[in-house]
C-alpha positions as CSV (number, residue, x, y, z in Angstrom):
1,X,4.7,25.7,-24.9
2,X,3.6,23.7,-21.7
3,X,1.8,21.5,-24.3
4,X,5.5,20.3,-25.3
5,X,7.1,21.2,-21.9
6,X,5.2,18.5,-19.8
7,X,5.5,15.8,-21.9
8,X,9.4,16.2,-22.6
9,X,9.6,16.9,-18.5
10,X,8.0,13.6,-17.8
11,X,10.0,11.7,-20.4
12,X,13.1,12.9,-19.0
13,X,12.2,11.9,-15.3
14,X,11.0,8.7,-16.7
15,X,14.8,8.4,-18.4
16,X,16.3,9.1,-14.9
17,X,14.2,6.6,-13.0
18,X,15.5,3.7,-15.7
19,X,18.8,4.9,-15.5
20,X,19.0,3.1,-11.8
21,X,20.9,0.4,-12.5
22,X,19.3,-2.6,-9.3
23,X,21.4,-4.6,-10.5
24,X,25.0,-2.6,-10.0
25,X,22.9,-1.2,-6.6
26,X,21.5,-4.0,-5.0
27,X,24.4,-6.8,-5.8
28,X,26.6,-3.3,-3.6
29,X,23.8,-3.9,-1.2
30,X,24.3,-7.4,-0.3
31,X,27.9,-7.5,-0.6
32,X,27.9,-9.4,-3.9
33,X,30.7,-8.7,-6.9
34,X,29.6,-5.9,-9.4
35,X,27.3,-8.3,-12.3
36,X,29.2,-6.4,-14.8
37,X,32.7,-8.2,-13.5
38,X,31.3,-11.8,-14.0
39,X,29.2,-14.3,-16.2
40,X,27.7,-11.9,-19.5
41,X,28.7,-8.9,-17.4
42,X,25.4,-7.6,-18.2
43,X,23.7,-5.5,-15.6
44,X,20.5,-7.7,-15.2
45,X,18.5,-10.5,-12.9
46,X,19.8,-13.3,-15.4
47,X,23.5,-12.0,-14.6
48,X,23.0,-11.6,-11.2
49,X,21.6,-14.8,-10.7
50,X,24.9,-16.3,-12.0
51,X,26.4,-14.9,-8.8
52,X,24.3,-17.9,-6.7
53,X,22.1,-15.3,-5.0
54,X,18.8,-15.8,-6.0
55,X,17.4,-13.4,-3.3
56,X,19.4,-10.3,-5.7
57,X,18.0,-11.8,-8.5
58,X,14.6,-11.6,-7.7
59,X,15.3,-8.3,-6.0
60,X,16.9,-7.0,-9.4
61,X,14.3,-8.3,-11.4
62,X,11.4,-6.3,-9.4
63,X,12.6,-3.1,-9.2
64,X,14.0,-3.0,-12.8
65,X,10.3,-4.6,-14.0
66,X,9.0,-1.0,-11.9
67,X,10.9,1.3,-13.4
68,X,8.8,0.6,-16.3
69,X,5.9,0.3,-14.8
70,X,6.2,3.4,-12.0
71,X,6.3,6.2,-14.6
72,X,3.7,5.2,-16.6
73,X,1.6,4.2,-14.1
74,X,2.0,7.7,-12.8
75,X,0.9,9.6,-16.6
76,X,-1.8,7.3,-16.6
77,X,-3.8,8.5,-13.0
78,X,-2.3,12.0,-12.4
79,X,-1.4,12.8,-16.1
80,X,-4.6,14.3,-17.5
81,X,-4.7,16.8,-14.9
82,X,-2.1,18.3,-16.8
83,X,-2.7,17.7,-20.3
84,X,-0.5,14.2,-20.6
85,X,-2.5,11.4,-22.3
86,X,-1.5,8.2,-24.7
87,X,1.0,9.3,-26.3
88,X,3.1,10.8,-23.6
89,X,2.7,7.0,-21.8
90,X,4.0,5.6,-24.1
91,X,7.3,8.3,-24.5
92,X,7.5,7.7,-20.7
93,X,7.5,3.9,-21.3
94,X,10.4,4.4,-24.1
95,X,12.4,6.5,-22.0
96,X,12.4,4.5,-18.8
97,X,13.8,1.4,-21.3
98,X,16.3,4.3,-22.8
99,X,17.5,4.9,-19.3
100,X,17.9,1.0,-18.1
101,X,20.0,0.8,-21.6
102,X,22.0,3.6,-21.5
103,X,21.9,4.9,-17.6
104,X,23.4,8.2,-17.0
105,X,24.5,7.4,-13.3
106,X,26.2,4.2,-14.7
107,X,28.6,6.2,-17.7
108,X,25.8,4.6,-20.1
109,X,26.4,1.0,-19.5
110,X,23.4,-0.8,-19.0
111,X,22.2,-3.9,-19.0
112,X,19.7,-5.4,-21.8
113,X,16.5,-4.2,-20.9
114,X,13.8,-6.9,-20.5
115,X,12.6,-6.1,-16.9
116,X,11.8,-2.7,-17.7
117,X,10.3,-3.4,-20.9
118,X,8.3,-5.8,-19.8
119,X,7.0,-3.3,-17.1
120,X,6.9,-0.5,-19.1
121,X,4.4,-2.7,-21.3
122,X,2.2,-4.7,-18.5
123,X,1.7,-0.7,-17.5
124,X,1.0,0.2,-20.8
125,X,-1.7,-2.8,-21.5
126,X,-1.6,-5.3,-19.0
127,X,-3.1,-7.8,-21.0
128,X,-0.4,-7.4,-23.5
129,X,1.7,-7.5,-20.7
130,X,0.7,-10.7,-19.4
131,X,0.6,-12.8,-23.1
132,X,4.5,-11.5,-23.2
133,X,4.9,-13.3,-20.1
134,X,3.1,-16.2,-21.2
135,X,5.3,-16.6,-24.1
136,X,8.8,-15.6,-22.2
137,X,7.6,-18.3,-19.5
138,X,6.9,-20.8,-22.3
139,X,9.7,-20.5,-24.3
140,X,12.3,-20.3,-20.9
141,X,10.3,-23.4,-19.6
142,X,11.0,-25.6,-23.1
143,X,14.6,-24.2,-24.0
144,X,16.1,-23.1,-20.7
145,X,17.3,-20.0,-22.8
146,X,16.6,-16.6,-21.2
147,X,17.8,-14.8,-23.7
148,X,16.0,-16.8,-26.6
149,X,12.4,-15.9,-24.4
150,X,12.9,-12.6,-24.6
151,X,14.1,-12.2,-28.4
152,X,10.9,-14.5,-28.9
153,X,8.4,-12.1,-26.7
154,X,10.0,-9.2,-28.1
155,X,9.4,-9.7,-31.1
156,X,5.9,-11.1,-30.4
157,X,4.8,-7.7,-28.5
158,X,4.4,-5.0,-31.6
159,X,2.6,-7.9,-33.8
160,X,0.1,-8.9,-30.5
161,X,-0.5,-4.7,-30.3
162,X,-1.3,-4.0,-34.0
163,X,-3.3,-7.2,-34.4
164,X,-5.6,-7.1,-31.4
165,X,-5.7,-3.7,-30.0
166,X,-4.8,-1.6,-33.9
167,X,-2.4,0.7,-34.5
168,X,-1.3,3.7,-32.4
169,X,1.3,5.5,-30.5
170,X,2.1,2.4,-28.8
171,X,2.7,-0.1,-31.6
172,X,5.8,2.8,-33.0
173,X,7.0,2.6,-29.4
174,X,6.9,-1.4,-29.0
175,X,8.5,-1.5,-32.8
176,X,11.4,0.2,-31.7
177,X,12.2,-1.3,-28.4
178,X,11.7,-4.8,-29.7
179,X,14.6,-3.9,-32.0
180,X,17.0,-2.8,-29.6
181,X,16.0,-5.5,-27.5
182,X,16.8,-8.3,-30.3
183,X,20.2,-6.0,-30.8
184,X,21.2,-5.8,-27.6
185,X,20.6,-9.3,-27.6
186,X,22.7,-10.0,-30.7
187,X,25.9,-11.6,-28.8
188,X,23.5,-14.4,-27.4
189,X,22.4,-14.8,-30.6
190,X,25.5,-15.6,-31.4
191,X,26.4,-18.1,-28.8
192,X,22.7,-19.7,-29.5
193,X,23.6,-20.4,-32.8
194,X,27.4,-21.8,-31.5
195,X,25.8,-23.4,-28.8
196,X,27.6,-21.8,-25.9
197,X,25.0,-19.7,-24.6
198,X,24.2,-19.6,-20.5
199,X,20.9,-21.7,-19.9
200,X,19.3,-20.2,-17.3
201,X,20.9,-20.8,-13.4
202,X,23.7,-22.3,-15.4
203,X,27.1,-20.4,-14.7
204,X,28.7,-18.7,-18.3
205,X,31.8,-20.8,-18.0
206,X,29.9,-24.0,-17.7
207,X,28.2,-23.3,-21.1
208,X,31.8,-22.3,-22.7
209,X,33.1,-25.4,-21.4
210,X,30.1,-27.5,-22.9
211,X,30.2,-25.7,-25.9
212,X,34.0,-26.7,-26.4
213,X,33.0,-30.3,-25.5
214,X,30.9,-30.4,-28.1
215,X,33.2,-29.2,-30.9
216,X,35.8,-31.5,-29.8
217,X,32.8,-34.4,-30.1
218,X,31.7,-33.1,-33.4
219,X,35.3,-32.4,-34.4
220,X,36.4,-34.8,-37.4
221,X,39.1,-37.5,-36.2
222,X,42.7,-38.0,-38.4
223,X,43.1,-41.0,-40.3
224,X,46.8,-40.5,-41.1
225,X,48.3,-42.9,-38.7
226,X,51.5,-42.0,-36.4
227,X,54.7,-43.6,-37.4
228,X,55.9,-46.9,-35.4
């Protein structure tokens, strides 16, 4: 029974520790408007960012990146004392991206999850970790898309796992959170392919607004002339 227990125990504190929502907490903090009333109203570092504070963005984006990395750092050094090994890292590293998804202190509206996964997965296998950032950074730098990065790194992570390091508990884990990740992203996908999603530091209405401009440009003119 403690075989089981442990594992479920840590995955549920892991769940609990994602569920803070920095974004909701520290934009309260500063005095800033709750990220889910503005922009994407997505609880996140992109979102907050929108709000002109870059100081909260930053902020958001740490802690949210170590609430993946925090509980699976922890299973990693003081696990094994008590039985917990690979496998329950990476459940701990799934559940802390549950939690920033669906947060139980926040009536299960979360934000996207890219922070945390990204910790959760730097934790996991840092090297892995860093190549995700590589590509995030890359893709960011060239199309000023946040959201396009991520889709692009998450789907990049599971491959990168199985190819290099083989198959294993964590390849099942990075499978499944790439796929929520890509749905959760599936609005911007949306707006990518209308071109009216936010670039990044670039307000949501400013995209809508350039988006409409550039129907109305592409918009075929009449040819039936007015009477005189």
């Amino acid at each position: 029974m403690q075989e089981a227990l442990f594992p479920l125990l840590a995955g549920l504190a892991a769940y609990l520790i994602g569920s803070l929502s920095f974004a909701v907490i520290i934009s309260h903090l500063m005095g800033l408007s709750d990220p889910r009333s503005y922009g994407s109203g997505n609880p996140g570092a992109t979102n907050v960012l929108r709000s002109g504070n870059r100081k909260a963005a930053i902020l958001t984006l740490v802690f949210d990146a170590l609430k993946g990395v925090v509980p699976v750092l922890l299973v990693k050094f003081y696990g094994e004392r008590v039985g917990l090994g690979e496998g329950t890292q990476a459940l701990v590293a799934l559940t802390a991206f549950l939690g920033h998804l669906w947060p139980v202190f926040f009536k299960f509206m979360g934000g996207k999850g890219v922070a945390t996964a990204a910790g959760a997965i730097l934790a996991l296998n840092w090297m892995l970790g860093l190549m995700m950032l590589v590509v995030w950074l890359a893709v960011a730098f060239f199309t000023r898309y946040s959201s396009l990065a991520a889709i692009v790194a998450a789907a990049f992570a599971p491959i990168a796992q199985a190819m290099i390091w083989g198959a294993g508990a964590e390849v099942g884990v990075l499978v499944l959170m790439s796929l929520l990740l890509i749905w959760r992203h599936a609005g911007n996908i949306r707006k990518l392919m209308a071109g009216t999603e936010s670039k990044i530091g670039q307000k949501a209405g400013a995209a809508g607004a350039a988006g409409t401009a550039a129907a109305v440009t592409r918009a075929p003119k009449s040819t039936k002339k007015g009477k005189h």
